[in-house]
N, C-alpha and C positions, 0 to 999 in steps of 0.2 A: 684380156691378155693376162695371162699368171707370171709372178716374180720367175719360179724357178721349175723348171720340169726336169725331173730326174727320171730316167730308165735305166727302170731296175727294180724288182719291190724285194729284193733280199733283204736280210740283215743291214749291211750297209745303205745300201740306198732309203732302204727304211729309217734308220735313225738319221741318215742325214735330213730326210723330210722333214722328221719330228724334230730335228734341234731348227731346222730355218726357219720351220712354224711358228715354235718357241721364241722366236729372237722379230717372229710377226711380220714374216713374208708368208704371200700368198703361193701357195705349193701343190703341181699335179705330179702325180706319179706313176706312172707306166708299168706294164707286165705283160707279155702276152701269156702268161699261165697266171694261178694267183698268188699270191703277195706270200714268200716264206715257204714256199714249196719246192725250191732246190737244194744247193749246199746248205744254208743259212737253216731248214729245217732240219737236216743230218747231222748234223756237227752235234758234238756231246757235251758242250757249252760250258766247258775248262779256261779259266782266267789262272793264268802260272803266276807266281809269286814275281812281284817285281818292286822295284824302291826307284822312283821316279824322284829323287832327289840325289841322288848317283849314278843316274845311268849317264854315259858319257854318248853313243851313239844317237841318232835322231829316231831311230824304230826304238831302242830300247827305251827313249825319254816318252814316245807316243805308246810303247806299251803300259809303261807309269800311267802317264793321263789317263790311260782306258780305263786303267785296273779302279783306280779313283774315283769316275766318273759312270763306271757300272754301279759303283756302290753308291752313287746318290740318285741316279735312274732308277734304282728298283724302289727306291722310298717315294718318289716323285712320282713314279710311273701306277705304284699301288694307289697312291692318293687320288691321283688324276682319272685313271680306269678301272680301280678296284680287282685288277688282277695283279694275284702275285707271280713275278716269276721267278719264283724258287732261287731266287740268292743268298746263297748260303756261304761263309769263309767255315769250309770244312775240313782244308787241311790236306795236305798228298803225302802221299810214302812211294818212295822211288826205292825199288828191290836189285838189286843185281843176285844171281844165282851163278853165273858162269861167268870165268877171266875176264874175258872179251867186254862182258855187260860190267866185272869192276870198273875196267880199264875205261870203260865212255862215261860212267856212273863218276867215275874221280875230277874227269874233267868237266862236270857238271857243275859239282863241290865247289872245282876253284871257280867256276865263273860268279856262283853265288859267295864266296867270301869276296872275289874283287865288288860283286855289288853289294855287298853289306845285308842281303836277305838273308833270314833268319833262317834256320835248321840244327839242327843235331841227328848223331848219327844213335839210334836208338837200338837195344836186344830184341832178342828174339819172346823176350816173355815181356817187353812193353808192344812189339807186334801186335802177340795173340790181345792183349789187351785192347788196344784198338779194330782189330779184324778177328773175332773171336774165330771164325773157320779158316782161317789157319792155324789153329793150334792144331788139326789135325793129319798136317802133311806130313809124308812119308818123312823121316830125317835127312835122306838123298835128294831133297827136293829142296827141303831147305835155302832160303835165301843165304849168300856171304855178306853180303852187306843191307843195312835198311836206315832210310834217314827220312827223317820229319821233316816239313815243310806246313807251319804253322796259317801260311796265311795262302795257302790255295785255297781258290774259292771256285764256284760254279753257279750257274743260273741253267735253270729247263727250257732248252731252245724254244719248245712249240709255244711253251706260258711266257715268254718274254716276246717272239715274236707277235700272239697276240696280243699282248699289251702294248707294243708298239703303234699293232694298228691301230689300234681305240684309241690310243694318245694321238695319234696323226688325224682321225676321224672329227676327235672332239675340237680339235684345234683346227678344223676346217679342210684340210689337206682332202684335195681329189683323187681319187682312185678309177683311173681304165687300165683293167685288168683283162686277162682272155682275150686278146687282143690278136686278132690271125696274123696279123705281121705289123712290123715295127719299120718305119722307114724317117732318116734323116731328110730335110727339104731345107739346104742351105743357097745361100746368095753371095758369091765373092768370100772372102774371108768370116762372113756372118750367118749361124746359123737361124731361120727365120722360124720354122716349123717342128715337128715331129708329127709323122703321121702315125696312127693307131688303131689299123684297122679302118673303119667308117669314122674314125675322129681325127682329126687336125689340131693339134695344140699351139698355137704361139705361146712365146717366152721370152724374157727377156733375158736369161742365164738358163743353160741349158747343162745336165750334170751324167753322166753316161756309168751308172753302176753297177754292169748286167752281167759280173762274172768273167768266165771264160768269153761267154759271146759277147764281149765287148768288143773284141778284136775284128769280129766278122762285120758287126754293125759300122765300127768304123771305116774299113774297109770302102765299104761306096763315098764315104768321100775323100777318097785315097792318102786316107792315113794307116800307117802299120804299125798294129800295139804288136809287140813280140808275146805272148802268150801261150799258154798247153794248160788244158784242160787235165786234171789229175784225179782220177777214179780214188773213194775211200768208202770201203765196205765196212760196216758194223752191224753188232751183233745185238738184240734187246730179252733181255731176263725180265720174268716176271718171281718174286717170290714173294711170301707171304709177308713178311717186314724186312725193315732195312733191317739189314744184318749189322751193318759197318757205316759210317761216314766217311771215312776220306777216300778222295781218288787216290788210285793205285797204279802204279809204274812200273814196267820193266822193260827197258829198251821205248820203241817208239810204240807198243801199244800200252793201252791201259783200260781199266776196268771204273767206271762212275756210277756210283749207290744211289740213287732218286729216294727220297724222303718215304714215298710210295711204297716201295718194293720190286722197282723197278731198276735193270743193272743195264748196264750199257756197256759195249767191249767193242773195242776196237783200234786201233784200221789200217786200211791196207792202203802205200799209196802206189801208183800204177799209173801210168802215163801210155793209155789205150784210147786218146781221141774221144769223144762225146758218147762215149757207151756208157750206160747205169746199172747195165747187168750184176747182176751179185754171180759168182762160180763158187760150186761144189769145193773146190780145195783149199780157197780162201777161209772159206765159211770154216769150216772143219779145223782148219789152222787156227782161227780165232775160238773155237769152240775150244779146243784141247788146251790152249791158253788160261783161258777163264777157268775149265775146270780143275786145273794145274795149281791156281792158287786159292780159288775157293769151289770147293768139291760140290756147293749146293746149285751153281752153275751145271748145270748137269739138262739134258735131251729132256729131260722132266720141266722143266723149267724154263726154257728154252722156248722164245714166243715166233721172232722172224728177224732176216737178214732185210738190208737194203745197202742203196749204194748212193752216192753224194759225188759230185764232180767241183774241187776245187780249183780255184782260178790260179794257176801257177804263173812265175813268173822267172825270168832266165839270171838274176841276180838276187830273187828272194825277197825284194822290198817291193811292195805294192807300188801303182803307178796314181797318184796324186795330184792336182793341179791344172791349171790350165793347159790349154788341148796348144800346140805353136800356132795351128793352122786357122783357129776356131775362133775368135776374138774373145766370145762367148760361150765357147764352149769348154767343160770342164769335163776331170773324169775321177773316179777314185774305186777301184778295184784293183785285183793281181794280191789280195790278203792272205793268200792260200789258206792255210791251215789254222790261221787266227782271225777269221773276217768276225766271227762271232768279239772275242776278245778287243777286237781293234775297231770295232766298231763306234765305239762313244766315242774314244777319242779321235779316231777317221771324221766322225759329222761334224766334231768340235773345230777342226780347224780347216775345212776345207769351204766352210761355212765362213770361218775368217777370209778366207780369199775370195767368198762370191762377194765380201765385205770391201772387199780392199785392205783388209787388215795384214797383221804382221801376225803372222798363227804364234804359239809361245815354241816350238820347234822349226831348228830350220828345217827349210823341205826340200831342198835340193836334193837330195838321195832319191825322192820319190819321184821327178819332174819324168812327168809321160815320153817326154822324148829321150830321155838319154841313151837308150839301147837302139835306138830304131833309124833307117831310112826311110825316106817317102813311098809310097805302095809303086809308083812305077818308077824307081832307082833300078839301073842296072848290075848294082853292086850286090 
């Protein structure tokens, strides 16, 4: 019998593996496709500036934790597996060009002066200095406003996810992956099994991290996570070297420079049910984007679209914690758009609770229940 089975081999469910390993439980881990193959591999693996010694909320203090505890996993993680994954503090520039883009762009500003993160608002000729292909935008194009953000940082989803695995590998963590279907096999309030296909796992803590389809998995043992699956399309450049370091911002997309010469742009989010399709107009909207602020972005350049389904949630804070019904059972998913970022510090204390511990965040914002009814309430 294994300490802890988690389904799920995303980002999160991955690093939760790897921290309970770490802390020297014995740990399997489920997938029925393989480990880093859904949102967790899409995502453009953006850590936003945060000061986890002033955040006043409990997401903004577990964004803190994460931002902190990415940057000792990549040193840990290179030692241990010999892969890097490209964690770099490279810095963002958040652009507004149109009123509207001031006007969200200001209240961006105040939220970083109330959290005491760094920035200044920087010209047009420290820009080009950082993103040398915009010096060469039309004058009409021109941003109004452009501000520095010193300490954004990034990691390369695919090289961090594989480093995770190797980490979860070397430190014994079991892997059934491919798995034709995933089925809960509980007893009273206890859940005793997960089945996997042709394998049966017992556990003695059981950890549910599988995204959007967390919601459906729970479901047969009629619980109901409130959930929606949110489509996010982006876009991948290839050029011949980095042009630029920092990630780049206007409104809700942006533009991230890989060391490589590889650009990323993106995304769309859309709330279209478990579709992955990428569409012609999206694409094309994110193209015109990209080459709006750096012209080498261009149909030349230009390698392929995909599309990513993050785990949305109906108040925005992922759901954390023991399951009410589950004795045993835990969950931690609904990260939407930061499962990548909120990932260190998601395995860091959710691991405290398969603990008994006191995580260093309250968690009541995230408690699994607090949106939801029983699956057969008539309300």
């Amino acid at each position: 019998m294994t300490d802890l089975v988690i389904v799920g081999a995303g980002v999160i469910g991955l690093s939760t593996a790897y921290e309970a390993a770490t802390r020297g439980a014995k740990v399997t881990i489920i997938d029925i496709a393989q480990p880093g193959k859904q949102a967790s591999w899409a995502g453009a693996g953006i850590l936003t500036p945060t000061n986890e010694h002033t955040a006043l909320h409990p997401l903004e203090k577990l964004r803190g934790i994460s931002s902190r505890l990415h940057e000792q996993w990549a040193v840990r993680l290179l030692s241990e597996t010999g892969i890097d994954n490209g964690y770099s503090k490279c810095g963002g520039l958040y652009l507004a060009r149109s009123s509207g883009e001031v006007a969200a762009l200001n209240g961006i500003v105040d939220e970083w002066r109330d959290y005491e993160i760094e920035f200044c608002e920087i010209s047009h000729d420290e820009l080009f200095r950082r993103v040398r292909p915009c010096a060469n935008l039309p004058a009409e194009t021109m941003p109004k406003r452009v501000f520095w953000t010193p300490d954004e940082a990034q990691v390369e989803n695919p090289a961090h996810l594989k480093s995770l695995q190797k980490g979860c590998r070397n430190l014994g963590v079991e892997f059934v992956v491919e798995a034709e279907f995933v089925t809960i096999d509980s007893t009273g309030t206890k859940v005793r099994t997960v089945t996997a296909g042709e394998h049966k796992i017992e556990g003695q803590t059981f950890c549910f991290c599988a995204g959007p389809w967390t919601q459906e998995l729970l479901a047969s043992q009629n619980i109901l996570l409130p959930m929606v699956p949110v489509r996010g399309q982006m876009l991948l450049f290839k050029l011949e070297q980095q042009l630029f370091e920092p990630i780049i911002y206007e409104g809700s997309r942006y533009i991230v420079p890989r060391r490589d010469g590889h650009v990323l742009v993106g995304a769309t989010i859309e709330e279209v049910g478990f579709d992955k399709t990428t569409t012609e107009p999206a694409i094309e909207e994110l193209k015109c984007f990209a080459n709006s602020l750096i012209p080498e972005l261009c149909p030349r350049t230009f390698v392929k679209a995909w599309a990513g389904l993050r785990p949305g949630t109906y108040d925005g804070f992922p759901y954390m914690g023991r399951l009410a019904e589950l004795e045993n059972g835990f969950v931690s998913t609904g990260h939407f758009k930061s499962g990548l970022h909120l990932s260190t510090g998601s395995a860091s204390v959710i691991n405290d609770l398969f603990e008994g511990k006191q995580p260093e965040i309250e968690m009541s914002p995230f408690q699994p229940n607090r949106l939801r009814l029983p699956a057969n309430s008539d309300r």
